[in-house]
N, C-alpha and C positions, 0 to 999 in steps of 0.2 A: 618566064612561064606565061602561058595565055591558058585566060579560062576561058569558058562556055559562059555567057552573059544572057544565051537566050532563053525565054521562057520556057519552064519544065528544068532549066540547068540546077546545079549548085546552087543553095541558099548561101547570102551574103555572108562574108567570113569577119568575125568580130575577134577585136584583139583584147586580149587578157593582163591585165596591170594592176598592180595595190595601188590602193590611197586610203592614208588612216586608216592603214592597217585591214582594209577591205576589200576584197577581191571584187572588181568592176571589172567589164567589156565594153570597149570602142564600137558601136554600131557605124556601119558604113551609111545609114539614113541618117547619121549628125544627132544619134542620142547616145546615149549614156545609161549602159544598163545596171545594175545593183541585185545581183540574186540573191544575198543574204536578208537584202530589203525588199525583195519581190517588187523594186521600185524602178521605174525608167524616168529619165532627165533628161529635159527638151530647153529650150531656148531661144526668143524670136521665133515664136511663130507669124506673128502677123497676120493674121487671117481678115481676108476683107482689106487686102492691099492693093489688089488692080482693082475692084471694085469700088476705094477712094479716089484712086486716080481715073478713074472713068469720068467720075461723079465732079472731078473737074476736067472735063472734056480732055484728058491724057489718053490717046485710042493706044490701050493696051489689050493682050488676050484675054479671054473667059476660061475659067475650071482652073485657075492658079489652087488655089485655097484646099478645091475639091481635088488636085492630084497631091497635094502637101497630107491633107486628109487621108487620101487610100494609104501613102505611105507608113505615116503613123499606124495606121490600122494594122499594117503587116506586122511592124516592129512591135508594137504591143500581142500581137498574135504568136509571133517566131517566140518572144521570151513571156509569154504568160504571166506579165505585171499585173498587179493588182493597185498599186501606185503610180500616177502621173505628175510630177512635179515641173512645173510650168518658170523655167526661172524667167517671168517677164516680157511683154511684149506679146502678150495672146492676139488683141483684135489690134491692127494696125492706127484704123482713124476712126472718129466717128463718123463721118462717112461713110465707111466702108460696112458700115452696120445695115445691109438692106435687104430687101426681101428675102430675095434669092438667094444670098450669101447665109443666113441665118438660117435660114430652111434646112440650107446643104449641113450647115454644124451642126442643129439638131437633129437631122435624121443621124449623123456620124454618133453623136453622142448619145443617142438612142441602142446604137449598135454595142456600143460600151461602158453601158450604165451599172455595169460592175465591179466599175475602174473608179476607185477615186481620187479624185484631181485635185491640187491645189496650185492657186495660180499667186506667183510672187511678184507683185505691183511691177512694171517697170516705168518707163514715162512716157513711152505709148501709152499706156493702161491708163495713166493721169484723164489725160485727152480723150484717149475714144471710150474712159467709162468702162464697167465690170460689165461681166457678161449676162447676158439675162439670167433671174435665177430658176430659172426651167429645168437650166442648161446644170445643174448641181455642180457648179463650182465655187470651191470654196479659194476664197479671192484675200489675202495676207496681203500686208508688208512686211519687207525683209529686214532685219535678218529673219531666218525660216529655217530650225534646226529638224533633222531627221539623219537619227542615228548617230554616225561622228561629222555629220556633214552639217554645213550650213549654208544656204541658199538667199541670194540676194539676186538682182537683177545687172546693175553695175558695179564691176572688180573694185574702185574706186572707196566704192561705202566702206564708212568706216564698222567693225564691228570688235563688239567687246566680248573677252570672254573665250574659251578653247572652241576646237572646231575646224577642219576644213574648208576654206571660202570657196565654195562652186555658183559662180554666175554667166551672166552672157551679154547683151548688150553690145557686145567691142566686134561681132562678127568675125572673128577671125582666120585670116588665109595666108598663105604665104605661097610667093612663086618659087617654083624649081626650073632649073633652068637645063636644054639639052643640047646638042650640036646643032652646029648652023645656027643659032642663034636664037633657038625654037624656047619657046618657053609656053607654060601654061599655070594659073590663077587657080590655086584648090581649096577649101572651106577648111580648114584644120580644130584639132583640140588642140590647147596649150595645158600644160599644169607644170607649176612650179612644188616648192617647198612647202607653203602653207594654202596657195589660191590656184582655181583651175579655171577656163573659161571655154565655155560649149559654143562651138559654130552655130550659124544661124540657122534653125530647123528649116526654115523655108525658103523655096526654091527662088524666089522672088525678089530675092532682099540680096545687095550688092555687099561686100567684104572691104577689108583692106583698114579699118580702125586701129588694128593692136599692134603693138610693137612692139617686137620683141626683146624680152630682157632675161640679164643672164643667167643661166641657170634654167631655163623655160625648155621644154620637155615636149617637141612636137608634134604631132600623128596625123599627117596626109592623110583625105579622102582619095582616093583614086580610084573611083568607080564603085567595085562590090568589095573594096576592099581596106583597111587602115594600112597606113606604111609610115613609120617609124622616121624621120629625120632627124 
């Protein structure tokens, strides 16, 4: 089936799955929606990642951050969250912390100062530092419970205690492969038994860390859509 991709078409189609026993959606922007919890879950952001690598003479593009930005904005708009839980990796480097990039988050976060955020350390975070506190974010180490869930930044960390492990960190993707020998690289969700792990929200940031193990439960981005493998 082909859909209509173009502007005015169909809103992106979210796919519908339990975990601990609570009814969540696969957002095709790489979050994770919660409407029992009025809550959305992001993962690597990065923000102020080409604007590090500039800042070490890396000629990459301008408005990474600010397209990462619109999109969030949509997905918090489409599902009328009133929670943003940040599992880690918010500002990329300290570098990447500069004018113009700062500017562009607070006016974003201006637009959304009804949302409240909590950001779960990762080791980005360590390095480029918490976010100004202008910006009303409330800045944890994980573990980071809400609801049946609990939020850390790498799968890895150990935690104690019940709860489903949702982190990010690992970027994770897997190739599908087609005739002729075509293949193509997509950002996936994984979730297992007890731990789930969210692709990297932003557009900027390369994949291919995680590896899959058995039992692991995968959901293709493929455009405006989640597909099941």
């Amino acid at each position: 089936m082909t859909r209509d991709l173009r502007p005015g078409s169909a809103p992106p189609v979210r796919h519908a799955l339990t975990l601990a026993g609570v009814s969540v959606e696969l957002c095709p922007s790489r979050a994770l929606w919660m409407p029992a919890l009025h809550t959305l879950v992001v993962a690597d952001l990065h923000w102020g990642k080409a604007a590090a690598l500039r800042a070490s003479q890396v000629p990459v593009p301008r408005g990474t951050t600010a397209h990462d930005l619109d999109r969030l904005s949509r997905t918090l708009h489409d599902t009328a969250a009133t929670q943003l839980v940040v599992l880690g990796d918010l500002l990329h480097a300290r570098h990447g912390r500069g004018d113009e990039t700062m500017r562009t988050i607070a006016t974003w976060r201006a637009q959304h100062a009804d949302v409240r955020i909590t950001l779960v350390r990762g080791n980005h975070d360590v390095h480029a530092g918490d976010p100004p506190a202008a910006l009303d974010i409330a800045c944890v180490d994980g573990p980071f419970a809400f609801g049946p869930f609990v939020g850390v930044h790498d799968p890895d960390e150990m935690v104690a205690g019940p709860g489903y492990v949702l982190s990010g960190h690992l970027h994770p993707s897997v190739t599908v492969h087609g005739r002729g020998r075509l293949s193509a690289r997509l950002a996936c969700f994984v979730f297992g038994a007890t731990r789930g792990v969210l692709p990297a929200f932003s557009s900027f940031t390369g994949g291919g860390m995680y590896a899959r193990a058995p039992g692991d439960a995968l959901y293709a981005i493929v455009g405006e859509e989640i597909v099941a493998l």
